[in-house]
Structures are given as structure tokens and as C-alpha cells.
C-alpha positions as CSV (number, residue, x, y, z in Angstrom):
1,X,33.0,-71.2,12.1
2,X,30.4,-69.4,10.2
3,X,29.3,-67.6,13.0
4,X,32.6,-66.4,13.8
5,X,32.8,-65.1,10.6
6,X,29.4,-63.2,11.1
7,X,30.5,-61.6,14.4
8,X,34.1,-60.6,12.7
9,X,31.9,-59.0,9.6
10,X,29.9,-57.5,11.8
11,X,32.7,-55.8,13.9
12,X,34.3,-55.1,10.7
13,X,31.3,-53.0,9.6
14,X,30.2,-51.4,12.8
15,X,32.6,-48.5,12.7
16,X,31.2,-47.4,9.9
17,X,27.8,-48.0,10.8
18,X,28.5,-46.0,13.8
19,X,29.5,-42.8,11.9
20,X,26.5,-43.0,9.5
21,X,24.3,-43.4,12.1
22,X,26.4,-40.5,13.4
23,X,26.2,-38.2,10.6
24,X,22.6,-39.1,10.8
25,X,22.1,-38.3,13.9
26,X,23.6,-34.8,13.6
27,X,21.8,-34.0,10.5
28,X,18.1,-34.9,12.4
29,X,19.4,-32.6,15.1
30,X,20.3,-29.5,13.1
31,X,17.3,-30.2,10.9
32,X,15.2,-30.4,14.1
33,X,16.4,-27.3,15.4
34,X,15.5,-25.3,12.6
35,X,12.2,-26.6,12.5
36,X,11.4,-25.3,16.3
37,X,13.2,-22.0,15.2
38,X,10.8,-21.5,12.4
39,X,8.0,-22.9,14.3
40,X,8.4,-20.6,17.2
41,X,8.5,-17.5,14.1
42,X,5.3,-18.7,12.9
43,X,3.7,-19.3,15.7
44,X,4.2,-15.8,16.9
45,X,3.3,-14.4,13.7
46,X,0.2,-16.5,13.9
47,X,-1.0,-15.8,17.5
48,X,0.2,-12.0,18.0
49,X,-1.1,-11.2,14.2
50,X,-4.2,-13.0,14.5
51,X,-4.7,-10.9,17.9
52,X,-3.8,-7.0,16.4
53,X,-6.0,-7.9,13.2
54,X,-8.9,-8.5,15.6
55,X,-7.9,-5.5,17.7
56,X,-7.3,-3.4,14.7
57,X,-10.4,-4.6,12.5
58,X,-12.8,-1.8,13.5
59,X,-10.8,1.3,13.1
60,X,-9.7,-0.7,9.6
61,X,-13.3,-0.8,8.7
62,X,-14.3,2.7,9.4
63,X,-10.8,3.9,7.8
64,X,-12.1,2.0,4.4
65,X,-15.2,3.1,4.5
66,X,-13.8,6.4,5.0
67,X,-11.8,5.9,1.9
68,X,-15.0,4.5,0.2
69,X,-16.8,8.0,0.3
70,X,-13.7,9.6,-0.4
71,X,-13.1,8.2,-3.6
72,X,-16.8,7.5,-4.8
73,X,-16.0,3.4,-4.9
74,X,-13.9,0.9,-3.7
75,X,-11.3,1.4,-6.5
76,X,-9.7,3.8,-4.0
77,X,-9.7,2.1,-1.0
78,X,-6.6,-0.2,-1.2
79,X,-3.3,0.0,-2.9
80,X,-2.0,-2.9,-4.3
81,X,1.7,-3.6,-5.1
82,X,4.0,-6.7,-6.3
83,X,5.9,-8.1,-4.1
84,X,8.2,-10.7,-3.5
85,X,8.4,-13.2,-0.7
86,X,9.7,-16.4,1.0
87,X,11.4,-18.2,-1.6
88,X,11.4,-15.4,-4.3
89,X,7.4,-16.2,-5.0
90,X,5.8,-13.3,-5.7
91,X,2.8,-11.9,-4.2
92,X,0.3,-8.7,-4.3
93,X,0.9,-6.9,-1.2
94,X,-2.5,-5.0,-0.7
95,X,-2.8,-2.1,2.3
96,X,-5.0,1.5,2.7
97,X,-4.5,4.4,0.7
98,X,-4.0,6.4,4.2
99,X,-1.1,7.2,6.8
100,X,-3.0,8.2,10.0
101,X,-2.2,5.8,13.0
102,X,-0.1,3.8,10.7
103,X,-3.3,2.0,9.6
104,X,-1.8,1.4,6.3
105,X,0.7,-0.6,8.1
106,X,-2.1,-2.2,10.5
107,X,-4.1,-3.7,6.8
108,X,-0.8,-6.1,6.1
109,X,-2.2,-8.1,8.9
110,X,-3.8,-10.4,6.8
111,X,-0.9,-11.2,5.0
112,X,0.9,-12.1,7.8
113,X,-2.0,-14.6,8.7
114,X,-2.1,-16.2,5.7
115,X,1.8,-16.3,5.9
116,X,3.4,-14.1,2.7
117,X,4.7,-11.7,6.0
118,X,6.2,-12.2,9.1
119,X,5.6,-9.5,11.9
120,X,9.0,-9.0,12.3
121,X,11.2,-9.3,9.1
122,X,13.6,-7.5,6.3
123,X,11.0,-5.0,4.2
124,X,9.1,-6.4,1.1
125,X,10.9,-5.8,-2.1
126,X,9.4,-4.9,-5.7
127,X,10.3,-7.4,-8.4
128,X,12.5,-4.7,-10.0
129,X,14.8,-4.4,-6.6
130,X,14.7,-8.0,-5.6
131,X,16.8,-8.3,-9.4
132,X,19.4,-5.7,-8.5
133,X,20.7,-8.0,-5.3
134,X,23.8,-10.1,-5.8
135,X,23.4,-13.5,-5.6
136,X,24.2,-13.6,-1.6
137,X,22.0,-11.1,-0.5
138,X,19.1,-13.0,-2.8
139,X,20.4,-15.9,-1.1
140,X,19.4,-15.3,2.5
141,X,16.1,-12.8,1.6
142,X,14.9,-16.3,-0.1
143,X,14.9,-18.0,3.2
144,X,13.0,-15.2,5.2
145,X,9.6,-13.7,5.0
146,X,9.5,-10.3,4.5
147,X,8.6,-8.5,7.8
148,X,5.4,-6.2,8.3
149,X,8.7,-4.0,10.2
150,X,12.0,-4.9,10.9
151,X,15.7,-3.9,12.2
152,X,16.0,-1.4,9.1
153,X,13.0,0.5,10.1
154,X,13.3,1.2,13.5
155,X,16.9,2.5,13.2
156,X,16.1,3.9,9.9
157,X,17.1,7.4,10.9
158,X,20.0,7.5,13.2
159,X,22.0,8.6,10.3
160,X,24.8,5.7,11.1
161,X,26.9,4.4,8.3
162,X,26.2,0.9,10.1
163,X,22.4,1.2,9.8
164,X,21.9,1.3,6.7
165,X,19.2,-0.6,5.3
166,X,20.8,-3.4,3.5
167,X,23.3,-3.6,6.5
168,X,20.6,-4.0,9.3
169,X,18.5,-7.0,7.0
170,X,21.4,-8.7,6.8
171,X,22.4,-8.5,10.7
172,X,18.9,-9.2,11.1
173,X,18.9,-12.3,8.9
174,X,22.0,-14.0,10.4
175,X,20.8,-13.3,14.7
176,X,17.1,-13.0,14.3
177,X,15.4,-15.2,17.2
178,X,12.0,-14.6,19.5
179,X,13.7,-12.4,21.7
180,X,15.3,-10.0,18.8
181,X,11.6,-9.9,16.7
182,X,9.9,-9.0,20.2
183,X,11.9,-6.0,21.0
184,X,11.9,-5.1,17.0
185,X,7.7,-5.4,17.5
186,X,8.3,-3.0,20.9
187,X,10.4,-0.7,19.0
188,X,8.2,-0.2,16.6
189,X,4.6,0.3,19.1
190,X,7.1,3.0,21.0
191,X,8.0,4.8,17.9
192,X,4.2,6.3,16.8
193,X,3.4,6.5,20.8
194,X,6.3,8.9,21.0
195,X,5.9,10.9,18.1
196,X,1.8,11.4,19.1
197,X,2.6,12.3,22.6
198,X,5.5,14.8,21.0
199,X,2.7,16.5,19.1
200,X,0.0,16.8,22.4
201,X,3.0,18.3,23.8
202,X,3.9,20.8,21.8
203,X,0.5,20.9,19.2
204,X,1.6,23.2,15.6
205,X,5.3,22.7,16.2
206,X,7.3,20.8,13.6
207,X,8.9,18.1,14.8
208,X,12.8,17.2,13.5
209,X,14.3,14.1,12.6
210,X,17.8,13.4,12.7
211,X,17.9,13.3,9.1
212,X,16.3,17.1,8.5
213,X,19.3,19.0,9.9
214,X,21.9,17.7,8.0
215,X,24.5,19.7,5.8
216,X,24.1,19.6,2.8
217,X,25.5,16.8,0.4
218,X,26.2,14.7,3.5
219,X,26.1,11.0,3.1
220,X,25.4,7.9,5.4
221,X,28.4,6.1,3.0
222,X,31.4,8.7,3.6
């Protein structure tokens, strides 16, 4: 008798069981699946970054001690800039005072080493912009490093109501994936490669963006 009264409390409870173990079960799965999803993000930041630092590390050298002579000291060498990152924790972002091959982009690397940048992200805010967001677009810019470039950048000047900045980090943040940051990363190699062959082409002419020719008062939100 008693263990008929085991086996009935037992069947009693198992449907229950089963949709904890269930619920469970889903919750691992989704859990697990953003783990590879930022694992596979960091790992690329990790390998490709570690890889252009090294690359990059001898015209970075001779560009600060460029800089160095320059300015008479090391004082003018790097600008340094709050920030804020993953989480909304702040951070110094610290690059070259100089322009020329985008090297000033190239000295972030480190910081996407060490993990306050991603390679491929919406662009580091001040403290003083990262206020002025509403509470969703906080939200989701909490959850994502800020990139060393991004979605905003390289379609920063088709002039398109839809690519605006704070329209593109959003798309970005809600389909970003391996595939999407390595065409971003492509993008944004062709985009200097273009411009420098442009100016071997035709050396001492200006060269015209799409947003230098347009009439005056015009606006991306009409």
C-alpha cells in the first residue's frame, strides 16, 4: 500500500516536474546561446585586434615619437577623453593627437585588447551624451561595447534620413553577429583605401562628399 501511494505521488508531481525541468532547460539554452554569441565577439576582438596592434605598432611608435618632438614632451602625444562603456562604466579613452592614415584610430587598439572596445560597435559616448539618451536607448548601449567603428560610421554620409546615427546603432544593436561586424571591419579598410587612391589619381584636386553639395538649410530629418 505505501508504495502505491509513492508511485501515485510521484505521478502526481511529475507533470510539474517536467515543465520546471522544462523552463529550465530553455532558460540554459537561451543563456547558452548568448554566451557563444558574445564569446565569438570577443574572440574576434581579441585575435584580429591583438593581430592590427602588432601590425600597426611601428608606424604607432614613430607617429609618437613624431608627436614627441613636435610638442617638446610627451604631454602632446596622446589625447585623452572620458568615456563610457559596457555597462555604463566609464573609462579614459586615450588615442594620438594626429589624423594621417587614421593612426589616431589605429592607437584604440589597446583598448580593445584589454576589452573597454569592441572592433566593431556603436561610437563611444562622453558622459554628458550618454545622460541625454532615454531610458531605452541607455538600455541597449549598456549591453554593448562601444566599437573602435561601427554601422553609423561607414554610412555616415549617404545623407539618408534612415542612416542617421542613432538609427544605425540601434539597427546595429538588435542584428549585430560575426558576419555583420566583418563586413562593418571591411567597410571601414575600403573607405581610407579609396579615398588615398582618389588623391594619387587626381593629386591637388578636392575631393567632395555627399554632404558638401548640399543646398542650403537641408536636413537629414525633413
Amino acid at each position: 500500500m505505501r508504495n502505491a501511494k509513492q508511485t501515485a505521488a510521484r505521478r502526481t508531481r511529475h507533470p510539474a516536474a517536467s515543465a520546471a525541468a522544462g523552463a529550465v532547460g530553455r532558460a540554459g539554452g537561451r543563456a547558452t546561446a548568448a554566451l557563444a554569441g558574445v564569446t565569438a565577439k570577443r574572440c574576434l576582438d581579441l585575435t584580429l585586434g591583438s593581430a592590427l596592434l602588432l601590425l600597426a605598432a611601428p608606424a604607432l611608435l614613430l607617429a609618437a615619437l613624431a608627436l614627441a618632438v613636435r610638442a617638446r614632451g610627451l604631454s602632446g602625444v596622446l589625447r585623452c577623453e572620458a568615456r563610457v562603456g559596457i555597462g555604463g562604466h566609464p573609462f579614459e579613452l586615450r588615442s594620438l593627437r594626429t589624423r594621417r592614415l587614421r593612426l589616431d584610430l589605429l592607437s584604440r587598439l589597446p583598448h580593445v585588447v584589454r576589452g573597454e572596445l569592441s572592433l566593431v560597435g556603436p561610437a563611444p559616448l562622453t558622459p554628458d551624451e550618454a545622460a541625454l539618451l532615454g531610458p531605452s536607448a541607455g538600455y541597449w548601449r549598456h549591453g554593448l561595447r562601444p566599437g573602435l567603428t561601427g554601422l553609423a560610421q561607414v554610412r555616415a554620409r549617404s545623407g539618408m534620413p534612415w542612416d542617421e546615427p542613432a538609427l544605425l546603432d540601434a539597427h546595429y544593436a538588435e542584428h549585430h553577429g560575426t558576419g555583420l561586424d566583418l563586413a562593418i571591419l571591411a567597410r571601414s579598410a575600403a573607405i581610407p583605401l579609396r579615398a588615398a587612391l582618389h588623391r594619387l589619381r587626381h593629386p591637388g584636386k578636392a575631393h567632395l562628399s555627399d554632404t558638401d553639395h548640399r543646398l542650403p538649410g537641408y536636413s537629414v530629418a525633413e
